[in-house]
DRENPA-3360 file (N, C-alpha, C; in nm, 2 decimals, always signed):
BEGIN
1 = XXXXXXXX = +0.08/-0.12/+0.00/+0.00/+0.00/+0.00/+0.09/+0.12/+0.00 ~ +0.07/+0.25/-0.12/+0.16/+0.38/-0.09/+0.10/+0.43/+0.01 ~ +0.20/+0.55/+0.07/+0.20/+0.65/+0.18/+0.04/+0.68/+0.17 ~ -0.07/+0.71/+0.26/-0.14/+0.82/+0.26/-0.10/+0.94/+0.19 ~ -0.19/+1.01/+0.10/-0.19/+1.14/+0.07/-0.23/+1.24/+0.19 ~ -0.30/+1.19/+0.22/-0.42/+1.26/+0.30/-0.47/+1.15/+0.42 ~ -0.48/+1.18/+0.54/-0.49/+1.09/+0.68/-0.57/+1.19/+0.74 ~ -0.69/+1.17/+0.78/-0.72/+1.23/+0.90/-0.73/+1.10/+1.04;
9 = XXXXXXXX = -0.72/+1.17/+1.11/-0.75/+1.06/+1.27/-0.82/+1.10/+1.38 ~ -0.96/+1.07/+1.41/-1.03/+1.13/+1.49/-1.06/+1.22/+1.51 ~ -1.13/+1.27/+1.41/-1.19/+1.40/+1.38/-1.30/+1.46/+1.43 ~ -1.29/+1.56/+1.50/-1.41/+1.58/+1.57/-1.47/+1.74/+1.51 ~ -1.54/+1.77/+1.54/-1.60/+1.87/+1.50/-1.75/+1.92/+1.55 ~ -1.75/+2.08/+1.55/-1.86/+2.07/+1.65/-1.94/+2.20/+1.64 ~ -2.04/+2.31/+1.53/-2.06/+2.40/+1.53/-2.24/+2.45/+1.60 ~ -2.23/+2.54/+1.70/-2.33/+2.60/+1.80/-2.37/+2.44/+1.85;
17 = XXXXXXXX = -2.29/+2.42/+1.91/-2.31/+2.27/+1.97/-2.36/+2.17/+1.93 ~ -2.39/+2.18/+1.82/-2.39/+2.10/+1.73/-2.29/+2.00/+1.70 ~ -2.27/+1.88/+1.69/-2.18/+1.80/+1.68/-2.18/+1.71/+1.51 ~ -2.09/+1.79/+1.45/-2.12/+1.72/+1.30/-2.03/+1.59/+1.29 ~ -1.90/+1.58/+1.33/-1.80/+1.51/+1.30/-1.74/+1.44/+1.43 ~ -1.72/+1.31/+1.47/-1.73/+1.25/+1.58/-1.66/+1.13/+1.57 ~ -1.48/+1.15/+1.62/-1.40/+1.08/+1.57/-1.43/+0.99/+1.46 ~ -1.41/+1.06/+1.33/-1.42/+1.09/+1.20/-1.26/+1.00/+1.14;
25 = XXXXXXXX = -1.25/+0.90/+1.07/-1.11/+0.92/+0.99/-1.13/+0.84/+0.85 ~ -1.04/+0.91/+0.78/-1.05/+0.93/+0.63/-0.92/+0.90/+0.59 ~ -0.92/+0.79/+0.48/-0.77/+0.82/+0.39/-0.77/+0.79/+0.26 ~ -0.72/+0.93/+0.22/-0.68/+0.91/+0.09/-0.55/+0.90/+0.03 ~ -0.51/+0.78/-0.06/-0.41/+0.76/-0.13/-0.39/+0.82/-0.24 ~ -0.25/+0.83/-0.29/-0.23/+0.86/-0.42/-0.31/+0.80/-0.56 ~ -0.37/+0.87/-0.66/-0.44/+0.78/-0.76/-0.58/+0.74/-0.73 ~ -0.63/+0.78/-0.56/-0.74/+0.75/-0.50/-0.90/+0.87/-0.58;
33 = XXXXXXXX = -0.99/+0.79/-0.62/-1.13/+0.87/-0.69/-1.22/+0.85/-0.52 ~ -1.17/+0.92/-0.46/-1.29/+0.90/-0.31/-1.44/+1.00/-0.36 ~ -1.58/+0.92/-0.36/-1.67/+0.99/-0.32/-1.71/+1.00/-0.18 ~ -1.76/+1.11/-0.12/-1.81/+1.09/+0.01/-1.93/+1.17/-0.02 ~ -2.01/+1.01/+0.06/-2.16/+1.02/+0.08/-2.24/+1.05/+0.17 ~ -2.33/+1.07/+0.22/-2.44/+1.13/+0.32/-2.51/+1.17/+0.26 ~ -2.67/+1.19/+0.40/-2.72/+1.27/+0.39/-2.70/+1.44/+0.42 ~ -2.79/+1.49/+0.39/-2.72/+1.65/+0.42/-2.70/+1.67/+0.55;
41 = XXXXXXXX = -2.62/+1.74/+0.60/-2.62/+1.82/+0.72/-2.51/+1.73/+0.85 ~ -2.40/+1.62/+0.73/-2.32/+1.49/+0.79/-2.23/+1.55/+0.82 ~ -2.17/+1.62/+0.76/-2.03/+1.70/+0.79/-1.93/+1.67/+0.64 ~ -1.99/+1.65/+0.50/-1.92/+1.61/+0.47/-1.86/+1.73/+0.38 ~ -1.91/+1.82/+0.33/-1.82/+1.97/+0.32/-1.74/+2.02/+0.40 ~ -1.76/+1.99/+0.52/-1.68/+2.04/+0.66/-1.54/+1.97/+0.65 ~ -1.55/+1.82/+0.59/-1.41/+1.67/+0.60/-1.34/+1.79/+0.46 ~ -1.39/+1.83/+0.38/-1.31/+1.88/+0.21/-1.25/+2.03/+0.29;
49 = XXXXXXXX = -1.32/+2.09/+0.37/-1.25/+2.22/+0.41/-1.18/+2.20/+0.54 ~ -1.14/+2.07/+0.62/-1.06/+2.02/+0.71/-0.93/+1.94/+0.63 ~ -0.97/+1.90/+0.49/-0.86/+1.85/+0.44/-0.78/+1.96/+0.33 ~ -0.85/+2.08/+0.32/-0.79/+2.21/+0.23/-0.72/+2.26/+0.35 ~ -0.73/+2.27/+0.50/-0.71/+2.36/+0.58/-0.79/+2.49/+0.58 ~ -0.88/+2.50/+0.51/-1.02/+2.61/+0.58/-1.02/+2.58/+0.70 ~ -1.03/+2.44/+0.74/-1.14/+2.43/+0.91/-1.04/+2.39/+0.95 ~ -1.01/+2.42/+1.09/-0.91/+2.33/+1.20/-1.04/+2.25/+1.31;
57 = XXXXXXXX = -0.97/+2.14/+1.29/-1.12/+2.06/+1.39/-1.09/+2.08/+1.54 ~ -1.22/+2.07/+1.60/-1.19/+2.03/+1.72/-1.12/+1.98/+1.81 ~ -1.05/+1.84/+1.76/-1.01/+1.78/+1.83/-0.97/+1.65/+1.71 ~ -0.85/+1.59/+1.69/-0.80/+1.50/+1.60/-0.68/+1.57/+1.51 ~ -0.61/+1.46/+1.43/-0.54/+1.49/+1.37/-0.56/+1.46/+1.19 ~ -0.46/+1.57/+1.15/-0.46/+1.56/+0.99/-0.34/+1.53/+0.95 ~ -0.24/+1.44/+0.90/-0.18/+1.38/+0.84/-0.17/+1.41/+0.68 ~ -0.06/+1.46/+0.60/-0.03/+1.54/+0.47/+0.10/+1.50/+0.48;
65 = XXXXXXXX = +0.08/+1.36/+0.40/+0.24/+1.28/+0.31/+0.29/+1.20/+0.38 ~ +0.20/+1.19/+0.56/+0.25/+1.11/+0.65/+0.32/+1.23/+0.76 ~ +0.33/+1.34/+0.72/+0.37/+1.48/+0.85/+0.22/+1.53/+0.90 ~ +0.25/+1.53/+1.03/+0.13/+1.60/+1.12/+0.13/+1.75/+1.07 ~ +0.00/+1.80/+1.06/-0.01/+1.91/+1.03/-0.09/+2.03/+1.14 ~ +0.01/+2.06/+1.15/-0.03/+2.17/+1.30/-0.01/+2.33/+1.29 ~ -0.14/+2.39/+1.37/-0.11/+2.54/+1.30/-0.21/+2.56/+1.22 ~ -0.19/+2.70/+1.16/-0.25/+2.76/+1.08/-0.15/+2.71/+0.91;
73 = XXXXXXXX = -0.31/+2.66/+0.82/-0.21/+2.64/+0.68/-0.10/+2.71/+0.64 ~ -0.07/+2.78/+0.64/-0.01/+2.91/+0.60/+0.15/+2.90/+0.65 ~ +0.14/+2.81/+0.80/+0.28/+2.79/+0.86/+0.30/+2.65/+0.84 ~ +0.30/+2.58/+0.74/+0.33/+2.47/+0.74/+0.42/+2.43/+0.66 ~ +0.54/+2.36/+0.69/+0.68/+2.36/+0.62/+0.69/+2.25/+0.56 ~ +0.56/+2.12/+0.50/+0.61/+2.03/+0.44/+0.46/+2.02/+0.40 ~ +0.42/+2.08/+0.29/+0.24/+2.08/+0.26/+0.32/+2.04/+0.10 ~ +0.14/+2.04/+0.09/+0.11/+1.98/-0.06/+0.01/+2.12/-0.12;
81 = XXXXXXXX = +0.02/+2.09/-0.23/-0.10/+2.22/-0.31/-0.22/+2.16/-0.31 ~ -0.33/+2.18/-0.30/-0.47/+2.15/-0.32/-0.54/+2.25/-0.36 ~ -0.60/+2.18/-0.48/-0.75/+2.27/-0.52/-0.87/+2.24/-0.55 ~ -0.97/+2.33/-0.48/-1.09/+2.31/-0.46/-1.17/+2.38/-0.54 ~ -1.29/+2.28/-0.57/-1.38/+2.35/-0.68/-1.50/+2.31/-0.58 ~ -1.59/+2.47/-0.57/-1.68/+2.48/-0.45/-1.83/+2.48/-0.50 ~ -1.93/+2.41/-0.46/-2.04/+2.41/-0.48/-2.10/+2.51/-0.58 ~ -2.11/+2.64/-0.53/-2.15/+2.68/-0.63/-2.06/+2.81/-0.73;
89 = XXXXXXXX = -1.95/+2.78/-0.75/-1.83/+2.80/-0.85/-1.75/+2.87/-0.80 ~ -1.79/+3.00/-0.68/-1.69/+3.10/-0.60/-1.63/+3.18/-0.72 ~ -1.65/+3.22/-0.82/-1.61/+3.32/-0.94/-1.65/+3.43/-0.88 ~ -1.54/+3.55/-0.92/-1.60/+3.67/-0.88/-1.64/+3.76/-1.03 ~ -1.78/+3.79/-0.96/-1.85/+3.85/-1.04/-1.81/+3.98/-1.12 ~ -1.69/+4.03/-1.06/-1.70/+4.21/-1.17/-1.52/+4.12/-1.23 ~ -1.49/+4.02/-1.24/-1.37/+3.95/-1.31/-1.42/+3.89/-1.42 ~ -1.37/+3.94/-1.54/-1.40/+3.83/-1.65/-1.32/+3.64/-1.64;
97 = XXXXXXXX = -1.39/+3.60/-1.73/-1.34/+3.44/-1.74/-1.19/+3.44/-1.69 ~ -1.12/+3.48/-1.81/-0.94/+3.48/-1.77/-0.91/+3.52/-1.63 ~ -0.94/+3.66/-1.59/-0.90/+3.72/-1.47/-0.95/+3.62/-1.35 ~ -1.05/+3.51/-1.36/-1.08/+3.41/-1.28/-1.00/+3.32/-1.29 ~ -0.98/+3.28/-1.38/-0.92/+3.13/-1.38/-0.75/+3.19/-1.34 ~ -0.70/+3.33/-1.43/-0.54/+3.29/-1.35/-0.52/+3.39/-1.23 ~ -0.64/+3.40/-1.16/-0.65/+3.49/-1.05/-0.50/+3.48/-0.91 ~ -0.49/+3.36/-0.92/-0.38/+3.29/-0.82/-0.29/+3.34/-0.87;
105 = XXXXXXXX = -0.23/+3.31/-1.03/-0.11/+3.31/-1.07/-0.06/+3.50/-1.08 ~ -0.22/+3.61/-1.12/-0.15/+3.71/-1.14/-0.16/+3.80/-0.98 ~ -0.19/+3.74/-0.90/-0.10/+3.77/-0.76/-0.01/+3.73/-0.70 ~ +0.03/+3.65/-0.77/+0.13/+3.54/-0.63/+0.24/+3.50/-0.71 ~ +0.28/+3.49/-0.86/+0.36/+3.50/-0.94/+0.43/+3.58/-1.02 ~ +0.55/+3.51/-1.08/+0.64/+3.62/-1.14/+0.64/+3.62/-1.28 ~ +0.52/+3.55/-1.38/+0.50/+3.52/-1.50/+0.46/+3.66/-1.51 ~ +0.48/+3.66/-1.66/+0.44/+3.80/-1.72/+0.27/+3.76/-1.78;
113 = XXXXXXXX = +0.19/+3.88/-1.76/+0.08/+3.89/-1.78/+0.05/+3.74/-1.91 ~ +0.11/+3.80/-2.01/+0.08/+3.73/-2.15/+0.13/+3.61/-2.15 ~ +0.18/+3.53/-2.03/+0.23/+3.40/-2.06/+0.09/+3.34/-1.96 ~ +0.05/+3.42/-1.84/-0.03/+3.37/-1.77/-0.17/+3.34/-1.84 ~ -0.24/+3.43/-1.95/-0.31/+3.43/-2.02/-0.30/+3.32/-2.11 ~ -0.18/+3.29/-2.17/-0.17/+3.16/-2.24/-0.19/+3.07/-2.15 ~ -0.15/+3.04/-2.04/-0.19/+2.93/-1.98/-0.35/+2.91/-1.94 ~ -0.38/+3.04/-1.93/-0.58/+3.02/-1.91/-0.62/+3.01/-1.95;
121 = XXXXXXXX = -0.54/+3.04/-2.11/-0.64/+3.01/-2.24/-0.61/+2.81/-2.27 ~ -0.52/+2.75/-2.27/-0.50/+2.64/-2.24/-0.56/+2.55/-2.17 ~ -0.64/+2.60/-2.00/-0.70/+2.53/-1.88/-0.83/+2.53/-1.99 ~ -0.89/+2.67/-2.05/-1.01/+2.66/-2.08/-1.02/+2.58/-2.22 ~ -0.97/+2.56/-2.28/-0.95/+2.50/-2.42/-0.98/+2.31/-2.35 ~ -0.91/+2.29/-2.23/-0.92/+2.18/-2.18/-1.02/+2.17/-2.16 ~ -1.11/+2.22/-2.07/-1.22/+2.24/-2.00/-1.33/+2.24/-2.13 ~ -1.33/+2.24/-2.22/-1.42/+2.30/-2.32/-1.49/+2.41/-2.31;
129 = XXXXXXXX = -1.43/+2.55/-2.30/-1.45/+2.65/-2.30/-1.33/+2.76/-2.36 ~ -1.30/+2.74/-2.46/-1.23/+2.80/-2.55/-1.31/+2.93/-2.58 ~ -1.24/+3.05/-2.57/-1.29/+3.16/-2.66/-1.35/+3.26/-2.53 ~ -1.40/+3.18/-2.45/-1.46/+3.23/-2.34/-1.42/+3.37/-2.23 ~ -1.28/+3.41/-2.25/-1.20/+3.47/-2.18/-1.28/+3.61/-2.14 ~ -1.29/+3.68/-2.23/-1.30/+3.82/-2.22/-1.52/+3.79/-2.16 ~ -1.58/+3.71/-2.16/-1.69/+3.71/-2.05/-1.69/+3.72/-1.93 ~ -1.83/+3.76/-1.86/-1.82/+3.78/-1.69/-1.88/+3.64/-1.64;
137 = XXXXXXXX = -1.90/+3.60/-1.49/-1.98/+3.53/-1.49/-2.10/+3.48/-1.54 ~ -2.15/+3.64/-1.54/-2.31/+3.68/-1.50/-2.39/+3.59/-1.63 ~ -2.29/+3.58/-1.80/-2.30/+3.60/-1.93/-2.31/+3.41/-1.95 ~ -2.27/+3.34/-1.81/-2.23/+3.21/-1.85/-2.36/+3.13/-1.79 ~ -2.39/+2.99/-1.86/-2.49/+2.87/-1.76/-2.39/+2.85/-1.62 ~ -2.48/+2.84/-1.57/-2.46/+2.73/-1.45/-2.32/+2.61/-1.48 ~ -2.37/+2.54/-1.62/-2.28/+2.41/-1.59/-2.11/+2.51/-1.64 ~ -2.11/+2.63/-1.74/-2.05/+2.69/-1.76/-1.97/+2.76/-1.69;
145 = XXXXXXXX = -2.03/+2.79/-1.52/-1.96/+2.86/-1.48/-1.85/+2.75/-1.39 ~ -1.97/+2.64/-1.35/-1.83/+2.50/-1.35/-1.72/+2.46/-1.39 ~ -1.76/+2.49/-1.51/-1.61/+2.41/-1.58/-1.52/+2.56/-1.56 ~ -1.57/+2.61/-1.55/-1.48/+2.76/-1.50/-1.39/+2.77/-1.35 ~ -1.49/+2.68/-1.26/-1.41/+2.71/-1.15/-1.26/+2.57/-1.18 ~ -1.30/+2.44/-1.24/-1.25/+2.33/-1.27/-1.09/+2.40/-1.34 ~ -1.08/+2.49/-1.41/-0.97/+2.53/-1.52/-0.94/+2.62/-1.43 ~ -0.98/+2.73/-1.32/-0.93/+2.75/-1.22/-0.85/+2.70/-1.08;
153 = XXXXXXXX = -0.88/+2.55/-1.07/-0.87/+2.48/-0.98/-0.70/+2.41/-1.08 ~ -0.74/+2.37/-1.16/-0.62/+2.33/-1.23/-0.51/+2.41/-1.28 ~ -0.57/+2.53/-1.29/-0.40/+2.62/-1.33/-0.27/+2.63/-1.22 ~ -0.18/+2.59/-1.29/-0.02/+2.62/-1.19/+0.04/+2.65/-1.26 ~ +0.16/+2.74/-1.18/+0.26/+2.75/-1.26/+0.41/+2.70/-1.28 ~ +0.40/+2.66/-1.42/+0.49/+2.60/-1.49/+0.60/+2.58/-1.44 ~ +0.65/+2.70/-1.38/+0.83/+2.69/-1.32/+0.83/+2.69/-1.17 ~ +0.72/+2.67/-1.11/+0.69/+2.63/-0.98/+0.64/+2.51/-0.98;
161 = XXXXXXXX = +0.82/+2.40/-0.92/+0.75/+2.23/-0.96/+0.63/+2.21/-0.81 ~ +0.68/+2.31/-0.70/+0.59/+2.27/-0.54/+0.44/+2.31/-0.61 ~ +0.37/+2.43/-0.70/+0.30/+2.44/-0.71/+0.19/+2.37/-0.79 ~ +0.23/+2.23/-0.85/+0.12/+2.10/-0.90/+0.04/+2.05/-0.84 ~ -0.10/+2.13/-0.85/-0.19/+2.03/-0.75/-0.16/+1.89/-0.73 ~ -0.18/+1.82/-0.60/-0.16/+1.67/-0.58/-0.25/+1.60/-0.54 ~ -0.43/+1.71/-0.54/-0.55/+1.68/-0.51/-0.65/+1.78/-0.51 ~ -0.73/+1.73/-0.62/-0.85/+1.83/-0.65/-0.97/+1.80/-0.54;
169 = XXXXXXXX = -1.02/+1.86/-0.48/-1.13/+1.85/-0.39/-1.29/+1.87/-0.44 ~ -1.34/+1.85/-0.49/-1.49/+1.87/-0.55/-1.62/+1.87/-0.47 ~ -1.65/+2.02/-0.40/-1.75/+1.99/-0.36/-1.91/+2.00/-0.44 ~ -1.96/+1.88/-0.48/-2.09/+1.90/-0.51/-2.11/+1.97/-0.62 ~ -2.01/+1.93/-0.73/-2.00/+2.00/-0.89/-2.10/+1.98/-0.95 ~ -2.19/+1.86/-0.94/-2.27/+1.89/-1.03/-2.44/+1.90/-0.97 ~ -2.43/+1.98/-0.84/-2.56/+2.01/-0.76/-2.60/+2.16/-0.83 ~ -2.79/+2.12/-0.86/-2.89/+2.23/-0.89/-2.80/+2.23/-1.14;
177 = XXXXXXXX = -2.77/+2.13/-1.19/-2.75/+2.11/-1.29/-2.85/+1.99/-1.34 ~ -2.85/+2.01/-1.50/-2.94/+1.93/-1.57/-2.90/+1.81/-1.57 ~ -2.95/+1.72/-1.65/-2.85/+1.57/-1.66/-2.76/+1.58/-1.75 ~ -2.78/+1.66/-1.82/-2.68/+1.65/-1.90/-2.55/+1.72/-1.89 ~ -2.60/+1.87/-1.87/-2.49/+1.94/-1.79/-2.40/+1.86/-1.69 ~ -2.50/+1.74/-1.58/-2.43/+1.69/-1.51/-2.31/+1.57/-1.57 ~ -2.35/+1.52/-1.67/-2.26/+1.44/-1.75/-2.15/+1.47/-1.83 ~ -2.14/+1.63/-1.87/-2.06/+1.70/-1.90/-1.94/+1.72/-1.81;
185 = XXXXXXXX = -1.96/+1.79/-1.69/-1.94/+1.74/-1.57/-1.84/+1.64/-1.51 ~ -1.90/+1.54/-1.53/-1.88/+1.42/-1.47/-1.77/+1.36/-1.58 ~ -1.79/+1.37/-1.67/-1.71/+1.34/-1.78/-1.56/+1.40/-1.80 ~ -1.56/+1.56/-1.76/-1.43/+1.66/-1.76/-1.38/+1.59/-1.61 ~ -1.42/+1.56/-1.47/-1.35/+1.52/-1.39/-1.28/+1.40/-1.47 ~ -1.29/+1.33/-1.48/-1.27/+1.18/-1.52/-1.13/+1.22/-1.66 ~ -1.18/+1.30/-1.72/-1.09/+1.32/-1.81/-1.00/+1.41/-1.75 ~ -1.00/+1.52/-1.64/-0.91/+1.56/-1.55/-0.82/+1.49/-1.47;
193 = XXXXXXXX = -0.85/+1.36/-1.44/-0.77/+1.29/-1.37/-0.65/+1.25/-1.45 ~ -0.71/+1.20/-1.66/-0.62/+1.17/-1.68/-0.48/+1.26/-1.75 ~ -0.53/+1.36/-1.77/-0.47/+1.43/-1.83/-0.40/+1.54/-1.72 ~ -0.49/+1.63/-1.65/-0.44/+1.76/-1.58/-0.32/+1.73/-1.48 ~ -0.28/+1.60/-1.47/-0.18/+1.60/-1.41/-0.15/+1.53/-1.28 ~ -0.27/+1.58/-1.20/-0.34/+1.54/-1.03/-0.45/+1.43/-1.08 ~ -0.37/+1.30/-1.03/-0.44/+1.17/-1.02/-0.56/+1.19/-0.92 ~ -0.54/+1.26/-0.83/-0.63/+1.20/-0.73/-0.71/+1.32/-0.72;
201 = XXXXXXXX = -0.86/+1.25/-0.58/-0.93/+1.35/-0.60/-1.01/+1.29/-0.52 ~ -1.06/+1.39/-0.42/-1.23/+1.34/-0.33/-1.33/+1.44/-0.38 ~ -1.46/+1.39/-0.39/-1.59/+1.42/-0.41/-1.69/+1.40/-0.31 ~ -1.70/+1.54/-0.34/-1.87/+1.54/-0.24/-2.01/+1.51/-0.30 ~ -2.06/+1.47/-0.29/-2.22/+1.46/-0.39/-2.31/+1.35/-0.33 ~ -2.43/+1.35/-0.36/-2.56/+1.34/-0.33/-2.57/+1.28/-0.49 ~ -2.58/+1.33/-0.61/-2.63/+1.26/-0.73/-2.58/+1.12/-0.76 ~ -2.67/+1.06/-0.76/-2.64/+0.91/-0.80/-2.53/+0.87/-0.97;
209 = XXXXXXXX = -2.60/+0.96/-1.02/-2.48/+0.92/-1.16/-2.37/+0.99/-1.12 ~ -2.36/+1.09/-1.06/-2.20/+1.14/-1.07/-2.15/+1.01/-0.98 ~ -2.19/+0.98/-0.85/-2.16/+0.87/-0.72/-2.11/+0.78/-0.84 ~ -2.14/+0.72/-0.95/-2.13/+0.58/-1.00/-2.04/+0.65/-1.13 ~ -2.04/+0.73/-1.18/-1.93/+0.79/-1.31/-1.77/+0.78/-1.23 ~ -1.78/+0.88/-1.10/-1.67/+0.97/-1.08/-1.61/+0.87/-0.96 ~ -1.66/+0.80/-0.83/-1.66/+0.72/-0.75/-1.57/+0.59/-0.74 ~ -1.46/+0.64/-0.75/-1.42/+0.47/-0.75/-1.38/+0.35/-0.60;
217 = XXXXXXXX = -1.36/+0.46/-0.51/-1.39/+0.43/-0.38/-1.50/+0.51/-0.29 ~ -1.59/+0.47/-0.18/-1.73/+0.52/-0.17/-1.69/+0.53/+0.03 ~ -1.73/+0.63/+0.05/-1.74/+0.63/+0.17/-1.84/+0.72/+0.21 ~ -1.95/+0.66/+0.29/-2.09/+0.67/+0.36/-2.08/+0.75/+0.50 ~ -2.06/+0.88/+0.53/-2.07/+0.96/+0.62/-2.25/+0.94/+0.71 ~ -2.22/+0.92/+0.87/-2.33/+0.96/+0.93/-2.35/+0.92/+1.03 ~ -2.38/+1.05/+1.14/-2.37/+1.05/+1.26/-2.23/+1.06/+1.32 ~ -2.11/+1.12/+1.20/-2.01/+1.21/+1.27/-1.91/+1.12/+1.21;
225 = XXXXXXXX = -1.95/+1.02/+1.17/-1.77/+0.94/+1.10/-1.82/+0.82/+0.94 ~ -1.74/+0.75/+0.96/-1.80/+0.67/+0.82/-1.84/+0.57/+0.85 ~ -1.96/+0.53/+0.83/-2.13/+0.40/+0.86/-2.02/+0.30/+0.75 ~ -2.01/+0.32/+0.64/-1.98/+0.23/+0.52/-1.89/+0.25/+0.39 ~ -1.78/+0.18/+0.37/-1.73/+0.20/+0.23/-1.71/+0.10/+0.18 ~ -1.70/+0.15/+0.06/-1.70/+0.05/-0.07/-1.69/+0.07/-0.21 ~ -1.71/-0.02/-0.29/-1.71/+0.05/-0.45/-1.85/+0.08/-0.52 ~ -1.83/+0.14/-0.66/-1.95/+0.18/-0.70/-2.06/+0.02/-0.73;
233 = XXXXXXXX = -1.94/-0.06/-0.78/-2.07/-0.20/-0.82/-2.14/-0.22/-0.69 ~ -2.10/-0.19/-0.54/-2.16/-0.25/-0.42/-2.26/-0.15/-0.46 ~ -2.34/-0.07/-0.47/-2.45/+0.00/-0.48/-2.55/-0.13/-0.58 ~ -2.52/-0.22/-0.60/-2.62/-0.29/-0.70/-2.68/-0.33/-0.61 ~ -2.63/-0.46/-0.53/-2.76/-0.52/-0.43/-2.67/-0.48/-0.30 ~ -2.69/-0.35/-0.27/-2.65/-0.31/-0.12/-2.70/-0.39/-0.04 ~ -2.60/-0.41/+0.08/-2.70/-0.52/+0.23/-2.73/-0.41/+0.33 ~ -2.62/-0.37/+0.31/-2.63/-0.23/+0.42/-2.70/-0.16/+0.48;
241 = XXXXXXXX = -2.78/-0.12/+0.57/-2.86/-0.06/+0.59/-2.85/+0.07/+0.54 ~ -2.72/+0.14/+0.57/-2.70/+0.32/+0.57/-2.73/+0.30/+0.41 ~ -2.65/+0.23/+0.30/-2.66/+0.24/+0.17/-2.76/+0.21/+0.11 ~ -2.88/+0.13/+0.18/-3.00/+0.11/+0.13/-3.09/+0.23/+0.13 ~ -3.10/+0.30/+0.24/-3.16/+0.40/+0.24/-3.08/+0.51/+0.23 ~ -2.97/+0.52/+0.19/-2.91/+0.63/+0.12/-2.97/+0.66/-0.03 ~ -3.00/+0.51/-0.11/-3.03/+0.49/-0.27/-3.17/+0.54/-0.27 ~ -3.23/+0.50/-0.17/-3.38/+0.47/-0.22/-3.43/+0.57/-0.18;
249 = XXXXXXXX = -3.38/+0.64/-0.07/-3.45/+0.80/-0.03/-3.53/+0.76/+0.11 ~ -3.54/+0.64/+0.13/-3.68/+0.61/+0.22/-3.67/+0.67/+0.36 ~ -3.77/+0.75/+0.46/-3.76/+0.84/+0.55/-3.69/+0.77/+0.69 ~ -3.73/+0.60/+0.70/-3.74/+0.56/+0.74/-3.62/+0.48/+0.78 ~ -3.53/+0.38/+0.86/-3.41/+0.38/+0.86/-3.34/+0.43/+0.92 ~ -3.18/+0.39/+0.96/-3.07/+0.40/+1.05/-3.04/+0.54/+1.06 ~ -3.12/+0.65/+0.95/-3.05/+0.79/+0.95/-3.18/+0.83/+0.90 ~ -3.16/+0.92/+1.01/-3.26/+1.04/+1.04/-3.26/+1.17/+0.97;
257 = XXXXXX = -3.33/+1.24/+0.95/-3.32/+1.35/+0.89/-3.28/+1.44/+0.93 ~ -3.18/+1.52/+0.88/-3.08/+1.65/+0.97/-3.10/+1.76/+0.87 ~ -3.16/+1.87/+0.95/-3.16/+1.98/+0.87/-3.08/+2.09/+0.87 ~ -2.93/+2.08/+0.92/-2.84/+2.13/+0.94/-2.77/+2.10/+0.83 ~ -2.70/+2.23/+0.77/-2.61/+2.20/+0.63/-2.45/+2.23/+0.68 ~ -2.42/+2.13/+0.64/-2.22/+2.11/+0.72/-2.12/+2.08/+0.63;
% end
């Protein structure tokens, strides 16, 4: 088995006393397609912004390459790059396409304007959004403004080898989209993995087709840690209880309805 990419260890977590996460642990490997599943309000956006370092938990540890990670992200002497593509796209609105996607590179780097633009225009050409540049958000669909955060999430630069994503985070890319849009979707992750560089990759989602396209390892959040994992064929004749009534929707069953969103 390679190193962990990504370890958490008894994760806890806890907002207005609320207890979302309850020695919690997660590992992702190198090459690893993790979906994580629940119902709403499990903690499972809370596990993607505990493994970005947005959230510091409660109480447990996080593990990055096999080094403990303590502190605030920002002071840490042996990290990895991660990028996250957020529910609902996080684009800022008075920035055209370009000025979104190499937003990172034209603050934080030493590339000249017109090389950083070549490289945006390249993320979106990937993405299938060529030409797109000089647009605002406001001008794009929904699945549009996706694939926008996606070619955002994937831009690095070139002569910075530390800055190659080593794990795309996906929260909930293809929520409030059509099916088809959602297959589009679902389709550019999968073709992201093989091409952008960053094998690996955890997903958040609720939709059943992305769960079984994008999923190649499945882990079942609820009640603060993981009920069940598995692969996508185990969804055929689940025994499980949490997975049975995860598929079927039914009210009834091991998990309760939580109207808390985490």
């Amino acid at each position: 088995m390679p190193e962990p990419l990504i370890e958490l260890r008894g994760i806890c977590q806890s907002f207005d006393g609320h207890v979302v996460l309850n020695d919690a642990n997660l590992t992702i490997c190198p090459g690893d397609a993790v979906a994580i599943l629940g119902p709403s309000g499990t903690g499972k956006s809370t596990i993607l912004r505990i493994i970005a370092g947005l959230q510091v938990p409660d109480a447990g540890e996080v593990y990055i390459n096999g080094k403990l990670r303590e502190g605030p992200v920002d002071d840490i002497e042996h990290t990895i790059r991660m990028s996250m593509v957020f529910q609902q796209a996080a684009l800022f609105d008075s920035l055209t396409v370009s000025e979104n996607v190499g937003f990172f590179l034209f603050q934080n780097s030493r590339l000249p304007s017109s090389r950083i633009c070549q490289l945006v225009n390249e993320k979106l050409e990937m993405v299938g959004l060529p030409g797109t540049g000089d647009l605002y958000p406001a001008q794009l669909s929904g699945g549009m403004r996706k694939r926008v955060s996606f070619a955002r999430a994937i831009l690095d630069d070139p002569d910075d080898p530390a800055d190659d994503p080593q794990i795309l985070l996906y929260d909930e890319p293809t929520a409030g989209l059509d099916p088809i849009a959602s297959t589009v979707i679902e389709e550019l992750i999968l073709e992201l993995q093989k091409t952008s560089g960053c094998e690996t990759y955890a997903i958040v989602t609720h939709q059943h087709s992305t769960i079984r396209r994008t999923g190649q390892r499945l882990v079942l959040f609820y009640n603060g840690k993981v009920q069940w994992e598995g692969k996508a064929e185990d969804l055929d004749n689940p025994t499980d209880p949490y997975v049975r009534q995860f598929l079927s929707g039914e009210i009834h069953g091991p998990m309760e309805i939580v109207d808390h969103q985490f």
